[in-house]
Structures are given as C-alpha cells and as structure tokens.
C-alpha positions in Angstrom: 0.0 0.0 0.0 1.8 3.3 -1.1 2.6 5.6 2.1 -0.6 7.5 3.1 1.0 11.3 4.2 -1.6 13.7 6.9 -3.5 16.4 5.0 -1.8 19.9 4.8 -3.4 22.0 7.9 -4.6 24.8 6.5 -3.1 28.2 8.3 -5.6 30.4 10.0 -5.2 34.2 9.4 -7.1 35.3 12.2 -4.4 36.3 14.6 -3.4 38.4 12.3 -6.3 39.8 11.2 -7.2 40.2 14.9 -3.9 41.8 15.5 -4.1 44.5 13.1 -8.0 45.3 13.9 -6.6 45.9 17.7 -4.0 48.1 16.4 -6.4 50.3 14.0 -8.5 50.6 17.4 -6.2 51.5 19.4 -4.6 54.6 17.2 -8.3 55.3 16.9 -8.7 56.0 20.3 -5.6 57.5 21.0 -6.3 59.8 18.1 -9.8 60.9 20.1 -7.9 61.1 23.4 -5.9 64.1 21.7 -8.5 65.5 20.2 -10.7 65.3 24.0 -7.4 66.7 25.1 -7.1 69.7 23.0 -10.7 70.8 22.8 -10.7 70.9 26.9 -8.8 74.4 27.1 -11.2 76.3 24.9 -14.6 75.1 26.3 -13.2 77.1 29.9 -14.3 80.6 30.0 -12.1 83.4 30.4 -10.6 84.6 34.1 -9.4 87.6 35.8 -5.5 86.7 36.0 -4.4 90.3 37.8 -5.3 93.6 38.3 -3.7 97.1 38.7 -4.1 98.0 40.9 -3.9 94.8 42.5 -7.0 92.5 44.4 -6.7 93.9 48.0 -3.7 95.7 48.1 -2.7 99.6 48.8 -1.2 102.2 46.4 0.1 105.7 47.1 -2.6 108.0 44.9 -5.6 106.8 43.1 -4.3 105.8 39.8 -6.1 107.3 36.5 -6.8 104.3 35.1 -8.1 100.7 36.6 -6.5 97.5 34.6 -8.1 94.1 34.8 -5.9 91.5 32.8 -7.7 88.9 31.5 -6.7 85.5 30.3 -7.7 85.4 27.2 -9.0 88.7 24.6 -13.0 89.7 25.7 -15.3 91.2 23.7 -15.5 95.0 24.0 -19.0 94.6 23.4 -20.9 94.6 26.9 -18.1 95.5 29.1 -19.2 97.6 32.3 -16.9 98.8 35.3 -17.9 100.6 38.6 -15.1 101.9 40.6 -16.6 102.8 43.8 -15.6 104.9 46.8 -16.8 103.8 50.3 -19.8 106.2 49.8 -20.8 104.0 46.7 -19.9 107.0 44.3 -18.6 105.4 40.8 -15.5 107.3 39.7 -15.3 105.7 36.6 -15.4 107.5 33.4 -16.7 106.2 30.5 -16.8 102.9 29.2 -13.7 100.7 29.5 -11.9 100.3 26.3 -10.4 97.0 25.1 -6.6 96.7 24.7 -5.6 93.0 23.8 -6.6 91.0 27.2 -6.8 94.1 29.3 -10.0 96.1 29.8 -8.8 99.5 30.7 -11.3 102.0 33.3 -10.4 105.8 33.2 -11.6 107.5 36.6 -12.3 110.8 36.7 -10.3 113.1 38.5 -11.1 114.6 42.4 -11.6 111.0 43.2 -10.3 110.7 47.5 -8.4 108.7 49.2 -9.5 105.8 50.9 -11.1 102.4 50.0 -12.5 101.2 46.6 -14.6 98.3 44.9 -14.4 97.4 41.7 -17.2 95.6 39.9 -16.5 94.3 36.5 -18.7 92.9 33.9 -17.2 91.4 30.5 -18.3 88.9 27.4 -14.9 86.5 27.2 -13.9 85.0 24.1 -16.7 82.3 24.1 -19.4 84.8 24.3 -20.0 84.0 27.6 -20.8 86.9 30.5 -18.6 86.8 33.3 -18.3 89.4 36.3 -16.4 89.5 39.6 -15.3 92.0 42.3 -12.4 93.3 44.3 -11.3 96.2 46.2 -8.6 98.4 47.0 -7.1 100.8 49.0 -6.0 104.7 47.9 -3.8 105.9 50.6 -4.0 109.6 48.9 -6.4 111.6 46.6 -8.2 114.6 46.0 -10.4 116.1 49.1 -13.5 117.9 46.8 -15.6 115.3 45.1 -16.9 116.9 41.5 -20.6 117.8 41.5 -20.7 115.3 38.7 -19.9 112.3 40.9 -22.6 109.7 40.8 -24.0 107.0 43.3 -24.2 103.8 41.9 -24.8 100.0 43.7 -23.4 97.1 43.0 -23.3 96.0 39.1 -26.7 93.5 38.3 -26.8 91.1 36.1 -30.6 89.7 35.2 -30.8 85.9 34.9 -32.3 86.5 31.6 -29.4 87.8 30.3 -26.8 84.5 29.8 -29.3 82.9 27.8 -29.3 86.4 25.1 -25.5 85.8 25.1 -25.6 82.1 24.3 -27.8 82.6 20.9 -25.1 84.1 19.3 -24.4 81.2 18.3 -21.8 79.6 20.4 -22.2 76.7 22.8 -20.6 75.0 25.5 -21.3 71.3 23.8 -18.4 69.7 21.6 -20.2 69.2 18.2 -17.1 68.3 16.6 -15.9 66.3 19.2 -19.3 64.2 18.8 -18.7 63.9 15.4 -15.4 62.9 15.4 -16.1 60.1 18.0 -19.1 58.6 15.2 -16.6 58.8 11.9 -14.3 56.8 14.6 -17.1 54.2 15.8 -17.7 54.0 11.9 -14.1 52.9 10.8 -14.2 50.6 13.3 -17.3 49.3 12.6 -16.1 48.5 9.0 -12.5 47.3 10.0 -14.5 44.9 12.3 -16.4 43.9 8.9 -13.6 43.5 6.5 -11.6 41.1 9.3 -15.0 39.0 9.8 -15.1 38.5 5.7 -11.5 37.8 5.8 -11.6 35.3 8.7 -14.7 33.5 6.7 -12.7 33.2 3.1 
C-alpha cells in the first residue's frame, strides 16, 4: 500500500487579522484622546488673571486708570466697570476700552483717598458673561468730590441675560468632538467587517 501522508493543515489568518483590527482601534482612540485633550482648554471661559491696581492691596494715589488683565482677549462689546468709593460714588469714566486682554477704566479726577470696589462685567472669548469684584485701597487723593460724581450700587446682572448671550451662536457642547467620536465608531465598525469576511474566506 503506497505511504498514506496527513492532509496539509490549512493556516488560519485570524491572529493576524485580529492583531491588526486591535492596532487600528487602538490609534483610533488614542487619536480621540488628543482630540478630547485639546478641545478641553477652549470650552473654559475666560478669568481675571491680575489687576492694577492689584485684588486687596494699597497704592500711594488713586491711579487714573483701573486694569483688569484677563486670560484670554473679551469682547469689547458689553463691558461695564464701577469703581466705587466707600460712599458708593462710581468714579469711573466712560466705558472701559479694550486693549488685547486688558479692559482698561479711566476714573475721573477729584476721586479721595480711601477704600475702593471694583465691579466688573465682560463677554470673554466664548461669548460667555462673566463678572467678579475686588477692592482696594488709595492711601492719597483729592479732598473735593466733583458735582458730577454719581452713586451707583453694585453691578446686576438679570438671569435673563446668559441665555441672550448664548444665541449668538456659540455653545458650550463639543459638536465636533461628537462627530469625530461617530466617523471613529464607523471605521471601526467597517474594520470589524472587513476582518470577519477575511476570517470566513
């Protein structure tokens, strides 16, 4: 009887096919990591980062001008500040103008010594309203106070008004995040597909 030899086993390509899906997956999601990364920064509204004169301290002579330096550049658009004596008189004059992330507050002159609040209102770079508060201390000044000084409370802001900001068109959610994450689900829904066809030929 001639020699009887065992049948050729047939090689399997599935770890292979198995390896290189889990590879495509994985650069897939490191790919959205960095994009989840990125994106996290400019979803964060902007933030008071200093002041001159600075939160809570002291300076010789009330300055001419109040600084707030923001993080990012605000919209001009909007922007309020009250610079108020003890006697809730507002010394500032005019509107505060915008120089690159600085909102700059003129006070009028015959403003006295002693201590001040300032309440700030901007629209940051997202279109977002945000407002805070701080005071400080004028250790000199002028004694008269103008007849044009005016009394003025605290800055309000109406509930009514963040949602008048938002429709301009800008929201906090991460469209394109969302649809990056379904093109990814997609290709790796099809590389799933393509190894399965593989696997079965």
């Amino acid at each position: 009887m001639p020699a009887q030899f065992p049948a050729p086993v047939a090689r399997s390509s599935t770890p292979t096919a198995l390896r290189h899906a889990a590879l495509v997956l994985a650069a897939l999601v490191a790919a959205l990591m960095l994009l989840l990364t990125a994106a996290a920064p400019a979803s964060a509204h902007d933030e008071l980062s200093s002041s001159n004169p600075p939160a809570g301290g002291e300076v010789d002579a009330m300055p001419a001008t109040v600084e707030l330096l923001f993080s990012q550049v605000p919209s001009g658009l909007g922007a309020e500040v009250q610079v108020l004596d003890a006697a809730g008189t507002d010394w500032a004059e005019g509107a505060p103008q915008i120089v690159d992330a600085s909102a700059q507050q003129a006070v009028r002159s015959g403003a006295p010594a002693g201590d001040y609040t300032v309440n700030w209102r901007v629209v940051s770079s997202d279109s977002h309203p945000i407002e805070g508060t701080f005071s400080f201390t004028a250790a000199s000044g002028a004694a008269s106070v103008p007849d044009a000084a005016t009394t003025a409370g605290p800055i309000e802001t109406p509930e009514a008004q963040a949602p008048d900001t938002e429709a301009a068109g800008v929201s906090d959610f991460p469209w394109s995040i969302l649809v990056m994450i379904a093109v990814l689900v997609a290709l790796a829904v099809g590389l799933g597909i393509t190894a399965r066809k593989r696997l079965r030929s």
